[in-house]
C-alpha positions in Angstrom: -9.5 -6.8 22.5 -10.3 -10.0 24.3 -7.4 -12.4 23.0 -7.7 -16.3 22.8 -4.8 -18.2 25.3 -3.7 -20.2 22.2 -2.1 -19.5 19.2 -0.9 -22.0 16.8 2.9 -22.1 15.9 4.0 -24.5 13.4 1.8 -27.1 13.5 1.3 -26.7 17.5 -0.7 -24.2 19.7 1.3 -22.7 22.1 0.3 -20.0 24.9 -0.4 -16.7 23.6 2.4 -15.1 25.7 4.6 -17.6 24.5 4.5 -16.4 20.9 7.4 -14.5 20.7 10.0 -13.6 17.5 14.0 -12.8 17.9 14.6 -8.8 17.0 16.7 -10.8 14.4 13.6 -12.1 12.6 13.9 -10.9 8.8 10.3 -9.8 8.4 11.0 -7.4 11.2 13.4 -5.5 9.1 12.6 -6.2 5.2 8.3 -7.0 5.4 8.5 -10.2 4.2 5.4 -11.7 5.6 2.3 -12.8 4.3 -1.1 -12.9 6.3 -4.9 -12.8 6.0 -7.9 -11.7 7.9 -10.7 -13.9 8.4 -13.8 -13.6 10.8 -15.8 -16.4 12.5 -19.4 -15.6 13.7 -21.8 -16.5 16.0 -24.4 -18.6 14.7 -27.7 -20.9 16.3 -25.0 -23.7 15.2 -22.0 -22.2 16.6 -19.4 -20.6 15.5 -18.5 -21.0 11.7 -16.0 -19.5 9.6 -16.5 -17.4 6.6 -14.8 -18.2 3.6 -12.3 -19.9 4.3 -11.1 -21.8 1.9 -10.9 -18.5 0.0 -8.7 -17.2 2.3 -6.4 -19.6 2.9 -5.7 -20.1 -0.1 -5.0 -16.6 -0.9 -2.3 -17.2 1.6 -0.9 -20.2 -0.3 -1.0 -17.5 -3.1 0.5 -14.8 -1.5 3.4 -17.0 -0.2 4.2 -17.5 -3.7 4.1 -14.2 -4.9 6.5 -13.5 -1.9 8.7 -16.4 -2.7 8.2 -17.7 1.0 8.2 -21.6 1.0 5.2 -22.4 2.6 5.0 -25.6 4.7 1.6 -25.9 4.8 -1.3 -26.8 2.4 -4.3 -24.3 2.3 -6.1 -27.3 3.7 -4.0 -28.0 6.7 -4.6 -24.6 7.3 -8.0 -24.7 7.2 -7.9 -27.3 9.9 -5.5 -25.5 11.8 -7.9 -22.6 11.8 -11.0 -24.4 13.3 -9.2 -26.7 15.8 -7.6 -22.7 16.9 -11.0 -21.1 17.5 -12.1 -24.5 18.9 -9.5 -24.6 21.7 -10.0 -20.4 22.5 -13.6 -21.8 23.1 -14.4 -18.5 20.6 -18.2 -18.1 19.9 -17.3 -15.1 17.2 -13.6 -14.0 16.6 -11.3 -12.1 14.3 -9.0 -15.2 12.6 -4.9 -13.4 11.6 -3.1 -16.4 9.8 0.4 -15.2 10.1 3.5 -16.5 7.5 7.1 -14.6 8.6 10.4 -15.3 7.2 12.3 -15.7 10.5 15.8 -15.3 11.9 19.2 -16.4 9.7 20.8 -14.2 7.0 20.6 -10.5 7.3 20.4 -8.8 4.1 17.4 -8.7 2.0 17.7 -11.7 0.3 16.2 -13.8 2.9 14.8 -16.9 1.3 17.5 -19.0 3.4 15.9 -17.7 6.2 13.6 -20.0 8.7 9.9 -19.4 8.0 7.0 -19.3 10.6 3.7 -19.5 10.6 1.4 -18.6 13.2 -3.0 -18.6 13.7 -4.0 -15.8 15.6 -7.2 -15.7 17.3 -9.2 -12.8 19.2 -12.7 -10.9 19.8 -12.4 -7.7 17.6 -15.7 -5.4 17.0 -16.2 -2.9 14.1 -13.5 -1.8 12.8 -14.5 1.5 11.5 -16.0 2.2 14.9 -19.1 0.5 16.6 -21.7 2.2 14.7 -20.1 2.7 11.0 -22.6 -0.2 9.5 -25.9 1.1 10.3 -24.5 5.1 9.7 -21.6 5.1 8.0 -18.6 6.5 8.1 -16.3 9.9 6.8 -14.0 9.3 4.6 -11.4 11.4 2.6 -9.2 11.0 -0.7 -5.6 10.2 0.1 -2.9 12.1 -1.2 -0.6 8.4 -1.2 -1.8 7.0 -4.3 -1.8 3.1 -5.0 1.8 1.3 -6.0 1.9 1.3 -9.8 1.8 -1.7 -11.9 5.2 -3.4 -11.9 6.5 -1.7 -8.9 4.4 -3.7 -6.1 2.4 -6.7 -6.5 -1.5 -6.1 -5.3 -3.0 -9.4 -5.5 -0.5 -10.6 -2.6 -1.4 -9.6 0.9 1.7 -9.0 1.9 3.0 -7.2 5.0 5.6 -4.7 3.7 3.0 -3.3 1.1 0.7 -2.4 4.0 3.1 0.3 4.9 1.5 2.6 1.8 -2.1 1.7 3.5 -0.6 2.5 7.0 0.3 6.1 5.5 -3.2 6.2 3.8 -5.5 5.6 7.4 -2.8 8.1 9.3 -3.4 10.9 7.2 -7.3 10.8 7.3 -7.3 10.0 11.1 -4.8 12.7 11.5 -7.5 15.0 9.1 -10.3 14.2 11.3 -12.1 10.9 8.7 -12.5 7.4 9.8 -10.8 6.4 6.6 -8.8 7.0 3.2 -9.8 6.3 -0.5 -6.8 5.9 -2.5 -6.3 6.5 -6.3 -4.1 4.5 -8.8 -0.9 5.8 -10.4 -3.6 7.4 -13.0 -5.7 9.3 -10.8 -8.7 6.4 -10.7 -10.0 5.1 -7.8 -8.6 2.3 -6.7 -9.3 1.3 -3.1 -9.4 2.3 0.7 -6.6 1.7 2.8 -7.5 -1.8 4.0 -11.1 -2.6 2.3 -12.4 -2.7 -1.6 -15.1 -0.1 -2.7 -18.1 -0.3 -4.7 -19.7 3.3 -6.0 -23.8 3.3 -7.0 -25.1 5.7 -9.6 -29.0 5.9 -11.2 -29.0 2.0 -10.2 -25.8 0.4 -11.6 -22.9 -0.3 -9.6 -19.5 0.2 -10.6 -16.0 -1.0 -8.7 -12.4 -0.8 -9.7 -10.8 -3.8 -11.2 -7.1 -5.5 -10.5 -5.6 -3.0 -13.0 -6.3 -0.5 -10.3 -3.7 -1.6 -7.8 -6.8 -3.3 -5.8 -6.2 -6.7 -3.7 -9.2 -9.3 -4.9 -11.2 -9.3 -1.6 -12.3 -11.9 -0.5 -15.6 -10.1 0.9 -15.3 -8.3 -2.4 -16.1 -11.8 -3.8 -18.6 -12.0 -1.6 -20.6 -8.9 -2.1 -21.1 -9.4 -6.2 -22.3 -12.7 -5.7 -25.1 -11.0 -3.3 -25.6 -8.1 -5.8 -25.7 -10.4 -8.9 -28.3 -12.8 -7.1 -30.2 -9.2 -6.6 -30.6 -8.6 -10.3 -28.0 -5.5 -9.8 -25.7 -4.8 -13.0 -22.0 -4.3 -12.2 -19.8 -2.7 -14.3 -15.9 -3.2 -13.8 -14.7 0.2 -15.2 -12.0 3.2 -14.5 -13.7 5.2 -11.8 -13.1 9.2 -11.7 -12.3 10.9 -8.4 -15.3 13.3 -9.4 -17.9 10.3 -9.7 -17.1 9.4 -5.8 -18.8 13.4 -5.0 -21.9 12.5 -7.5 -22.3 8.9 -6.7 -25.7 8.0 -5.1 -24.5 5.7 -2.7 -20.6 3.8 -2.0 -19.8 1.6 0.3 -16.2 -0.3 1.4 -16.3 -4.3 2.3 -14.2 -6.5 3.5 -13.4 -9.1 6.1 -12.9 -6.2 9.2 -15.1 -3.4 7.7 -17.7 -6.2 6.2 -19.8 -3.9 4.2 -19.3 -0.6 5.5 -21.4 2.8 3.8 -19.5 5.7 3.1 -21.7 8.9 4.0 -19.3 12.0 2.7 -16.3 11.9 0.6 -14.0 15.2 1.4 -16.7 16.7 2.9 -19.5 16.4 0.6 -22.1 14.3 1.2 -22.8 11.3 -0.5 -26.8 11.0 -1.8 -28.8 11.6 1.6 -25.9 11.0 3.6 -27.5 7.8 5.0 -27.4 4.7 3.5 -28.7 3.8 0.3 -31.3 1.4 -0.7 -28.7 -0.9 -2.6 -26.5 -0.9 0.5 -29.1 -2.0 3.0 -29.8 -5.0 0.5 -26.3 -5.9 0.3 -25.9 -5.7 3.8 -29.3 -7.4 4.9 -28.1 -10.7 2.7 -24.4 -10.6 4.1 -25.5 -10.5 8.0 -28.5 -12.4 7.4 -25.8 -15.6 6.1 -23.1 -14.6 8.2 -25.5 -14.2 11.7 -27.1 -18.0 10.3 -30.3 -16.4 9.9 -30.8 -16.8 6.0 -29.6 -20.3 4.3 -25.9 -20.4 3.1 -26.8 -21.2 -0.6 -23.2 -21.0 -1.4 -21.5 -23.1 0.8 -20.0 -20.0 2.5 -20.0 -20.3 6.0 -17.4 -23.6 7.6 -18.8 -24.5 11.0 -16.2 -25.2 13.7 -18.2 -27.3 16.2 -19.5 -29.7 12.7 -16.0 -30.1 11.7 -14.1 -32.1 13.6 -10.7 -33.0 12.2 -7.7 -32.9 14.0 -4.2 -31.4 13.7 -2.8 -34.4 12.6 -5.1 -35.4 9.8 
């Protein structure tokens, strides 16, 4: 992992070795932090962001699902982010906004604690392994099942929740898959362990909705813009364990996995066991606009080098 020598701090970048915490630090004991994942990408114009307005602001609203008191405006943000990848001189980079609650009370109430917000930068590949996106990847059903309604709060990205993904990914790496599907407090399919899944059958595509313990990904997003513009009916439905084994083609997305295809399930193989036709559409329009190859209709992608604000603005 090629790190950037900046990261920004509280409204200053700082040397990367410099970014330290106290052991004190109350996300360190309790989870109570909030983050995101964003990627930048080499383009013919530079490097430019993808959604991130989107992002950011899901960190605004993760924040206030958490009840941490956010300094910063998703906008300041936004121009924290570029001015970041900017100084690391990053042609393409993996983008970890980072809010902590920080040292002061012990105890879990921790809302008179300091909070602290951090940008990281750095060159990250695939993340399901270098050639998951044009073969896909293994994958198995989890035995952790998604927090039920009430009992965690999915649509915050927020880092004490990821410890039920954390279980999900060990268990299939520890069972030989690159990945885990889990399934809802009611036995439906909710999500993998760190990316949103989409499952085609006879033509139509189906994915879980947010009463399936799923976070709204942004790439999610993304990728039903792409398959509506493709004439593609999508159907937000309760999807059976069983329909993952018939399904002709499923793939995972988001913002580390992009759009990732899923070749077996538990062993048994999903349509050819290469990716699907629908896929390779899906995936042709997202590199095509993220690479700068295909025109950004929708105002996606947030060049670094064309915006030029500065920290203070």
């Amino acid at each position: 992992m090629n790190n950037g020598t900046l990261i920004w701090r509280n409204g200053e970048l700082i040397r990367w070795e410099d970014a330290t915490v106290h052991v004190t630090t109350h996300a360190l004991h309790y989870g109570s932090s909030v983050f995101e994942g964003i990627r930048a990408y080499a383009t013919p114009q530079g490097p430019a962001v993808f959604r991130l307005q989107p992002h950011t602001k899901r960190l605004v609203n993760s924040c206030k699902i958490a009840r941490i008191d956010l300094p910063y405006s998703a906008a300041e943000l936004d121009t924290a982010v570029l001015e970041t990848i900017r100084q690391n001189g990053h042609e393409s980079c993996y983008v970890r906004p980072l809010v902590i609650r920080g040292i002061g009370r012990m105890g879990l109430e921790g809302r008179h604690n300091s909070v602290d917000t951090y940008i990281i930068t750095f060159e990250w590949g695939r993340y399901l392994g270098s050639d998951a996106i044009d073969h896909g990847v293994d994958v198995q059903v989890s035995s952790w099942r998604r927090s039920a309604p009430g009992t965690a709060a999915s649509l915050g990205k927020i880092g004490g929740q990821y410890v039920n993904s954390q279980f999900i990914s060990m268990e299939a790496h520890d069972n030989g898959f690159s990945e885990g599907i889990a399934l809802d407090i009611n036995g439906y399919v909710s999500e993998g362990a760190g990316e949103n899944i989409f499952v085609m059958s006879d033509g139509i595509v189906y994915t879980p909705g947010a009463w399936n313990s799923i976070l709204l990904g942004v790439t999610r997003d993304t990728v039903l813009t792409i398959l509506r513009d493709l004439g593609y009916e999508i159907r937000f439905e309760p999807i059976a364990r069983d329909m993952l084994y018939l399904a002709d083609e499923i793939f995972f997305t988001g913002t580390a996995a992009e759009v990732t295809p899923i070749r077996s399930v538990d062993r048994i193989k999903v349509g050819t066991g290469q990716p699907g036709p629908i896929t390779k559409a899906v995936q042709e329009v997202f590199f095509a606009i993220t690479s700068g190859q295909r025109e950004d209709h929708h105002g996606w992608l947030t060049h670094v080098r064309q915006s030029q604000p500065t920290l203070g603005d």
